[in-house]
py3Dmol code that shows the C-alpha trace and the ligand (Angstrom):
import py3Dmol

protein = """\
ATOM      1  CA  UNK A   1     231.681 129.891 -25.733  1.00  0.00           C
ATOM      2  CA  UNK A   2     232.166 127.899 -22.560  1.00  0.00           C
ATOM      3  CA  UNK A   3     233.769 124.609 -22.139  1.00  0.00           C
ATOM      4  CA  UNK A   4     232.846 121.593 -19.843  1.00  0.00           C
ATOM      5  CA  UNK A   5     236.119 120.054 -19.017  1.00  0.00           C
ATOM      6  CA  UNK A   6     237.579 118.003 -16.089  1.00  0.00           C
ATOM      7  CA  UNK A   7     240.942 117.581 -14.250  1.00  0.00           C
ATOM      8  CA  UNK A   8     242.265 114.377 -13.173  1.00  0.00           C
ATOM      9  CA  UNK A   9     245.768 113.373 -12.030  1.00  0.00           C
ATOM     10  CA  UNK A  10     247.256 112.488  -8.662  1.00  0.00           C
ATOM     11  CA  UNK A  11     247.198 114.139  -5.253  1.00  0.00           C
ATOM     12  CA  UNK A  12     250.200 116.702  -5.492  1.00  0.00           C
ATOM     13  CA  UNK A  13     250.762 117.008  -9.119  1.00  0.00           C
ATOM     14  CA  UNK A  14     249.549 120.711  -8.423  1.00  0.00           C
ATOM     15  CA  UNK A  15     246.373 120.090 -10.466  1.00  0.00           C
ATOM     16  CA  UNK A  16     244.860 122.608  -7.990  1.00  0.00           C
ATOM     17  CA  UNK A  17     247.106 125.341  -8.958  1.00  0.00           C
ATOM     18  CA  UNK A  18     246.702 124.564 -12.776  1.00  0.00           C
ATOM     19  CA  UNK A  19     242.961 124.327 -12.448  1.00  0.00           C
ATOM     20  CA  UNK A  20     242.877 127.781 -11.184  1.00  0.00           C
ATOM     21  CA  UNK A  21     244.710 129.396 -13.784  1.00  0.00           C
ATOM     22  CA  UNK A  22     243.600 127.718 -16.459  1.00  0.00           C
ATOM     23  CA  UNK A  23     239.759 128.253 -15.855  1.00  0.00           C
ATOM     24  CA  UNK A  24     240.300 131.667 -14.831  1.00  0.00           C
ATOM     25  CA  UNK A  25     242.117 131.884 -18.677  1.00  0.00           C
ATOM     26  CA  UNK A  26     239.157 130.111 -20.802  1.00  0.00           C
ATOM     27  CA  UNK A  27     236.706 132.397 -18.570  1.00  0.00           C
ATOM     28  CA  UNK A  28     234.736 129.240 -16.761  1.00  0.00           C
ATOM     29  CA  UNK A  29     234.249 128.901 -13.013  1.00  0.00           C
ATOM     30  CA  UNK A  30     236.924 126.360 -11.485  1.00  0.00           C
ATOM     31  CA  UNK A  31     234.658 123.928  -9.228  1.00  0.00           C
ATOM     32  CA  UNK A  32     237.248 122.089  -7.006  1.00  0.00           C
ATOM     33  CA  UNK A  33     235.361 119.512  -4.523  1.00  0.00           C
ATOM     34  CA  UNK A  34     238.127 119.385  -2.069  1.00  0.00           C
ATOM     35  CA  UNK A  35     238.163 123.188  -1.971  1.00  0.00           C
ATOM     36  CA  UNK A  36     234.201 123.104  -1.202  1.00  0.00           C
ATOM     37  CA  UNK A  37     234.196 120.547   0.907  1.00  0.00           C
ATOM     38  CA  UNK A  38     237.545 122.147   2.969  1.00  0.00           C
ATOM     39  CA  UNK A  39     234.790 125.473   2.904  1.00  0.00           C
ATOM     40  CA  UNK A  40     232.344 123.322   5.034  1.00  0.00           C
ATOM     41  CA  UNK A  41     234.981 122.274   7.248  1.00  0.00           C
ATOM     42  CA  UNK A  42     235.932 125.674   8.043  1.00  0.00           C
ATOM     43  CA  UNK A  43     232.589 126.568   8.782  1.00  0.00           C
ATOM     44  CA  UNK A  44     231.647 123.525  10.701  1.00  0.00           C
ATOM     45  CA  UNK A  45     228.359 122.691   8.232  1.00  0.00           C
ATOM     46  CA  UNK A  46     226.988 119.480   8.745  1.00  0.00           C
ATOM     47  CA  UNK A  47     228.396 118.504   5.486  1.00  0.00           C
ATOM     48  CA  UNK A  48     231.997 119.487   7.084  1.00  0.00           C
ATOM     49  CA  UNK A  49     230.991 117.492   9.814  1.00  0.00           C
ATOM     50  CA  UNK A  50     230.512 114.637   8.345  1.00  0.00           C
ATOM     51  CA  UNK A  51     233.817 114.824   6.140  1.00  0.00           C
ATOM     52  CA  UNK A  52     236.077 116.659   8.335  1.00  0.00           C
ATOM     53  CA  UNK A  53     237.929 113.016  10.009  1.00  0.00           C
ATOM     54  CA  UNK A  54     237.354 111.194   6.512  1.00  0.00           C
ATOM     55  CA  UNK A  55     239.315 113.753   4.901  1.00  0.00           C
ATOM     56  CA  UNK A  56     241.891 114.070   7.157  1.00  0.00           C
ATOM     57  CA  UNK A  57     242.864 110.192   6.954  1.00  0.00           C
ATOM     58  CA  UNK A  58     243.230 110.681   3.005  1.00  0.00           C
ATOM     59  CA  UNK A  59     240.015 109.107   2.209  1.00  0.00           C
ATOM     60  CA  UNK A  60     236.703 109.645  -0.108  1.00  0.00           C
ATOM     61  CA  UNK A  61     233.877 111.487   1.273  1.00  0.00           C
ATOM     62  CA  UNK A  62     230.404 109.016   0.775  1.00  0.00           C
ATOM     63  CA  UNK A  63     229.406 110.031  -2.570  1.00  0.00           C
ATOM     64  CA  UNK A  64     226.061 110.779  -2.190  1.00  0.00           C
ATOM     65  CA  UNK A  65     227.447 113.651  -0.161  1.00  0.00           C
ATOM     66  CA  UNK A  66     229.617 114.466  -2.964  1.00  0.00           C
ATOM     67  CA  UNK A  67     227.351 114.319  -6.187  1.00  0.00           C
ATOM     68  CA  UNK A  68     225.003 116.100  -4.022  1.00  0.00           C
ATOM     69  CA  UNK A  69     227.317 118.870  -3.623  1.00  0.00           C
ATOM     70  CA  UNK A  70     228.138 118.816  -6.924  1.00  0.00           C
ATOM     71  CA  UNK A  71     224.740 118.978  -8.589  1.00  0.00           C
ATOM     72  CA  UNK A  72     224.072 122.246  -6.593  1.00  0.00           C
ATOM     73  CA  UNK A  73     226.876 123.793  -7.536  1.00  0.00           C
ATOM     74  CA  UNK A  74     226.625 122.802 -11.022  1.00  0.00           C
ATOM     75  CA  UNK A  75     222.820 124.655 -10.907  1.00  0.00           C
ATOM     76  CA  UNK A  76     223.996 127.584 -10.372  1.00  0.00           C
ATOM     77  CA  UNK A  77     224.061 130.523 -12.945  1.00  0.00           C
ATOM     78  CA  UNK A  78     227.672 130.938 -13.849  1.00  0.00           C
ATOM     79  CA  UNK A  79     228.355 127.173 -14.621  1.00  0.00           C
ATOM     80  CA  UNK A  80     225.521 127.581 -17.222  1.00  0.00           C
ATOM     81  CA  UNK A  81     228.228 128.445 -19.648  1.00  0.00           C
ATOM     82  CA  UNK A  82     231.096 125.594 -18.938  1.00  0.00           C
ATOM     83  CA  UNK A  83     233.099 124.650 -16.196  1.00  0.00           C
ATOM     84  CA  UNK A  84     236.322 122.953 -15.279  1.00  0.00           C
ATOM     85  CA  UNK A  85     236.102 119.920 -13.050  1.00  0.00           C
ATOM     86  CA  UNK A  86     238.809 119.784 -10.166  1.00  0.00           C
ATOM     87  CA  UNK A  87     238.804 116.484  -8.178  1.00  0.00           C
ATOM     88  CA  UNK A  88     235.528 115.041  -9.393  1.00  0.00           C
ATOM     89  CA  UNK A  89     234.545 112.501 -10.065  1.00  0.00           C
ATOM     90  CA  UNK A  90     236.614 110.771  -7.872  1.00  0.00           C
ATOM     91  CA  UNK A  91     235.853 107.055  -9.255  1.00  0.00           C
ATOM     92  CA  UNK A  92     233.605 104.874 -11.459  1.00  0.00           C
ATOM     93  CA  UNK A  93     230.228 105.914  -9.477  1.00  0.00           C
ATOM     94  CA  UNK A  94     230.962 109.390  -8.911  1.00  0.00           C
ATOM     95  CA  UNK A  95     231.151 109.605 -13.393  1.00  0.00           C
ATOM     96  CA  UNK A  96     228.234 108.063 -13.509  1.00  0.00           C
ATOM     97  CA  UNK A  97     226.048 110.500 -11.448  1.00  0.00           C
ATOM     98  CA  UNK A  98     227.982 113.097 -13.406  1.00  0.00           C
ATOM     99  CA  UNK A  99     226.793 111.599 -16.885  1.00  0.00           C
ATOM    100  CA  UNK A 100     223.146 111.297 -15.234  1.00  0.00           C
ATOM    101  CA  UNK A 101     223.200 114.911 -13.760  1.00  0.00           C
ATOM    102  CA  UNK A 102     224.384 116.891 -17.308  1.00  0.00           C
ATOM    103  CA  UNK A 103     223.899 113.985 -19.694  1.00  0.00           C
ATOM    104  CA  UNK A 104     226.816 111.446 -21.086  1.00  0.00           C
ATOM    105  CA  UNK A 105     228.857 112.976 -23.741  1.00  0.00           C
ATOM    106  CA  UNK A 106     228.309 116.430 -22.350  1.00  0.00           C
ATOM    107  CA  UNK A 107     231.912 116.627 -21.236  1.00  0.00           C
ATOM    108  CA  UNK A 108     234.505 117.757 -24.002  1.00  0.00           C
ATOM    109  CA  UNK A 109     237.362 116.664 -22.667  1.00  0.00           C
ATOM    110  CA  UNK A 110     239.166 115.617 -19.849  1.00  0.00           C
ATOM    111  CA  UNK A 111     243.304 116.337 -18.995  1.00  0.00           C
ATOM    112  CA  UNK A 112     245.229 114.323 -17.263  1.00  0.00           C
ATOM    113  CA  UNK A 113     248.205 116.022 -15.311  1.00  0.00           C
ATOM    114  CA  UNK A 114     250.741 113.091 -15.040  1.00  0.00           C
ATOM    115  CA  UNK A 115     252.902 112.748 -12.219  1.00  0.00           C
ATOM    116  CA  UNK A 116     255.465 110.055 -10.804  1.00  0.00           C
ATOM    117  CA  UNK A 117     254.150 108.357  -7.685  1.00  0.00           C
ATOM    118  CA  UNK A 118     257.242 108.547  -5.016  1.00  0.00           C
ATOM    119  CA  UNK A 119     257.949 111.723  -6.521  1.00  0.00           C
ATOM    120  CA  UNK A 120     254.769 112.974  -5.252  1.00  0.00           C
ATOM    121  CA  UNK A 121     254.892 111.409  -2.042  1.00  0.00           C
ATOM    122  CA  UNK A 122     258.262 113.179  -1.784  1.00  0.00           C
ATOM    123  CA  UNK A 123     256.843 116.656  -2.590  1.00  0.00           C
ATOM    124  CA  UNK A 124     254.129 116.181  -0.346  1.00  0.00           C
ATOM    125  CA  UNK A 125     256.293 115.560   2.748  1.00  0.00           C
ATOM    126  CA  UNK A 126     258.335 118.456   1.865  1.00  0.00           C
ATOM    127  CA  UNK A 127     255.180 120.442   1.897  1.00  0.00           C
ATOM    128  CA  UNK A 128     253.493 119.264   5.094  1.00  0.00           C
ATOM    129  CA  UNK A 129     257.477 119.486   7.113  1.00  0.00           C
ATOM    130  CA  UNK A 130     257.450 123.087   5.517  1.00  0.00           C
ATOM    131  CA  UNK A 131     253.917 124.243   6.474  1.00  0.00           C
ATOM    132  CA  UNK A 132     254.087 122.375   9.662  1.00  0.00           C
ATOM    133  CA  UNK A 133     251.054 120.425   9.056  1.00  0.00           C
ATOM    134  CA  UNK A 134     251.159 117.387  11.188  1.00  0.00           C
ATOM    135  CA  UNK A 135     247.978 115.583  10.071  1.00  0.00           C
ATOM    136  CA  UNK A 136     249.731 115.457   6.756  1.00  0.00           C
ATOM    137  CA  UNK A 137     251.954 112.343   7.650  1.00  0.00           C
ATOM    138  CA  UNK A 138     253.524 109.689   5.584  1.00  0.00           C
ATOM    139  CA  UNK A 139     251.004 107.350   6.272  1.00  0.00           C
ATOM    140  CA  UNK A 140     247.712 109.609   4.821  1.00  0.00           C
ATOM    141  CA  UNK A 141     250.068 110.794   2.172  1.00  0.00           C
ATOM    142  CA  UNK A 142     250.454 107.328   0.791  1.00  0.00           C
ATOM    143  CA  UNK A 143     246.922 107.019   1.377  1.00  0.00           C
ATOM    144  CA  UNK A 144     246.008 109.586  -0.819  1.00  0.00           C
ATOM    145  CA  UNK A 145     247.784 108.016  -3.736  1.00  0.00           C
ATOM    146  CA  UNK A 146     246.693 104.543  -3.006  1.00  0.00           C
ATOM    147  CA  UNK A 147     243.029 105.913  -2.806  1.00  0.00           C
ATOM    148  CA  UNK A 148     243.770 107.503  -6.588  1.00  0.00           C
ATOM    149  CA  UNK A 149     245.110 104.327  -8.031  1.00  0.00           C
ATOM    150  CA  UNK A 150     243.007 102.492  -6.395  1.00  0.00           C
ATOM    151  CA  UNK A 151     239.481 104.610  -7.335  1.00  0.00           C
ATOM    152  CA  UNK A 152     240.468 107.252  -9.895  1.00  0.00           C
ATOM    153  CA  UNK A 153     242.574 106.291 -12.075  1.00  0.00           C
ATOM    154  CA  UNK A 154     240.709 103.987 -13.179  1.00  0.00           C
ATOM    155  CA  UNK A 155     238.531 106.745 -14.940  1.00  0.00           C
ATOM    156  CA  UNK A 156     241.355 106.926 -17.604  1.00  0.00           C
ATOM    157  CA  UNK A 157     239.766 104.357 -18.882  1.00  0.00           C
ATOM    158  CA  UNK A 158     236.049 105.047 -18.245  1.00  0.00           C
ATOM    159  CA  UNK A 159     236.170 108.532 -20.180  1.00  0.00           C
ATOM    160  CA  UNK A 160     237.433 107.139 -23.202  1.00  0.00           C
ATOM    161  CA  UNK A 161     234.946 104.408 -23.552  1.00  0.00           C
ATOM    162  CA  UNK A 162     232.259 106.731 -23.106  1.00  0.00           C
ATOM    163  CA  UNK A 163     233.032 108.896 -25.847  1.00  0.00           C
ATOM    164  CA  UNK A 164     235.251 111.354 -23.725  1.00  0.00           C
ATOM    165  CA  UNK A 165     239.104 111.651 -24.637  1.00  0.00           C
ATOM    166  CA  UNK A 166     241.423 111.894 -21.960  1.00  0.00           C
ATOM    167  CA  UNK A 167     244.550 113.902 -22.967  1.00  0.00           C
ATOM    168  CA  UNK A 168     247.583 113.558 -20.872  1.00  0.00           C
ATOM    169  CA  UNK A 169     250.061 116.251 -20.114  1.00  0.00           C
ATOM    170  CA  UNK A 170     253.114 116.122 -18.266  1.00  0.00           C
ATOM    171  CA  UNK A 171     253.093 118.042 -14.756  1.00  0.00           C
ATOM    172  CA  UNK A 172     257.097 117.682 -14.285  1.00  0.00           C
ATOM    173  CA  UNK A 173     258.661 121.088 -14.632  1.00  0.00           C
ATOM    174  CA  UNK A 174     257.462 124.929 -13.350  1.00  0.00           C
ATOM    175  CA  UNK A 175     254.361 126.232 -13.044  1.00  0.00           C
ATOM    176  CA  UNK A 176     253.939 127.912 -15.774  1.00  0.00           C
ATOM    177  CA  UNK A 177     256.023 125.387 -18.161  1.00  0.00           C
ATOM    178  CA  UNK A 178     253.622 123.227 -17.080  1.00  0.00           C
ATOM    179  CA  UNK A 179     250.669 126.053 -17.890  1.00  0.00           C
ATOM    180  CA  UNK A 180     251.907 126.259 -21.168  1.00  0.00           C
ATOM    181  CA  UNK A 181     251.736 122.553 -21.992  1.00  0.00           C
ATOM    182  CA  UNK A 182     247.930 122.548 -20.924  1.00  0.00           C
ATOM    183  CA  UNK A 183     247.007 125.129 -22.958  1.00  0.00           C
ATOM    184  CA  UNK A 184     248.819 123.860 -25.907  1.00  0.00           C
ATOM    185  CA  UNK A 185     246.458 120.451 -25.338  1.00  0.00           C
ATOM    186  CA  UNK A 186     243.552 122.339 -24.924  1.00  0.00           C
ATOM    187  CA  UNK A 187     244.117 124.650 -28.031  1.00  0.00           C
ATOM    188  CA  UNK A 188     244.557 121.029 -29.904  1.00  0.00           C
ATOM    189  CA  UNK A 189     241.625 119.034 -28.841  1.00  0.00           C
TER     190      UNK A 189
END
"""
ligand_1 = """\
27
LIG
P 244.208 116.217 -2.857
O 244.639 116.673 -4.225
O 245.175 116.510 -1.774
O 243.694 114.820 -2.819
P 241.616 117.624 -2.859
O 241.619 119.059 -2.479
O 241.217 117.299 -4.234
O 243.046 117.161 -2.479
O 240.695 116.789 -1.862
C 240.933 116.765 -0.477
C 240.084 115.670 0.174
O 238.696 115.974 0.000
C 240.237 114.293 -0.434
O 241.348 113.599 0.104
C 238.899 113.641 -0.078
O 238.872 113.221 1.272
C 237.934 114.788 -0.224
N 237.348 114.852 -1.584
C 237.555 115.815 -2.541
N 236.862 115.558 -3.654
C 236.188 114.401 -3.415
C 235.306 113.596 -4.185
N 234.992 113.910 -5.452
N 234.804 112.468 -3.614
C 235.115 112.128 -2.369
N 235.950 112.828 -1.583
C 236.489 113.950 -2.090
"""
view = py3Dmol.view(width=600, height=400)
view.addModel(protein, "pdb")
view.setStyle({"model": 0}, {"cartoon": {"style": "trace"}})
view.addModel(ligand_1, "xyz")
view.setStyle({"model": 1}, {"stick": {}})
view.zoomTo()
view.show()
């Protein structure tokens, strides 16, 4: 049986990574917006068009543009049978279209991958010196955080008031130490 579960934590805490693997172990497609939308980029649709600068300065794509997106994607055959959620919704109005679009309560759960703030910020400037990529700067880095406190993280809160629970794991450690601790909170909830 499929599950319909979503991924939230900070920019950096390798949610990406964990996303992968873990829908690829519960057998559900892994639908990551800033994957789809970096797909449009590359082949200069006029959705990629439209995102490509707002992206690159660490900010939220409109969200009509998003849900949009989103809904299509989540039409499609193989999400019939569950999904897992990778960097949407993004904030308060983004959930809501998402609780329109499949119903509220449809979600089982959502995970939180905790990570400390400057620690991140650290990592990620390790990662953009290493990979030499100089639109990842200090400045959109913090961004990027500032835009998750600011917008996401809020949804902590949202989920649980709407019937969802939000379970919290801690991203500190390996990948696959940290693999093992999400399917350990999956296996319980
Ligand atoms: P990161 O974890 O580095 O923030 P993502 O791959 O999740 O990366 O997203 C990259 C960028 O794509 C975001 O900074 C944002 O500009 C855009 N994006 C992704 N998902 C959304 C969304 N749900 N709403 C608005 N913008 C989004």
């Amino acid at each position: 049986m499929g599950r319909r579960l979503l991924f939230l934590g900070p920019p950096g805490a390798g949610k990406g990574t964990q996303a992968a693997m873990l829908a690829k172990a519960i057998g559900v497609p892994h639908i990551s917006t800033g994957a789809m939308l970096r797909d449009n980029v590359a082949q200069g649709t006029d959705l990629g068009k439209q995102a490509q600068a707002i992206m690159a300065a660490g900010d939220l794509v409109p969200d009509e543009l998003v849900v949009a997106m989103v809904k299509d994607r989540l039409s499609q055959e193989d999400a019939a049978c569950g999904y897992l959620l990778d960097g949407f919704p993004r904030n308060v109005v983004q959930a809501q279209a998402l609780d329109d679009a499949i119903g509220a309560g449809a979600l089982e759960l959502a995970l939180l991958l905790e990570a400390d703030e400057e620690e991140l910020v650290q990592r990620l400037l390790k990662r953009a010196q290493d990979e030499g990529r100089e639109d990842d700067n200090e400045v959109t880095i913090r961004n990027r955080q500032q835009v998750y406190r600011d917008e996401t993280e809020p949804l902590v809160g949202y989920y649980p008031d709407s019937g969802v629970s939000v379970v919290a794991v801690d991203g500190l450690g390996t990948i696959s130490a940290v693999f093992a601790r999400l399917v350990t909170a999956l296996a319980d909830n």
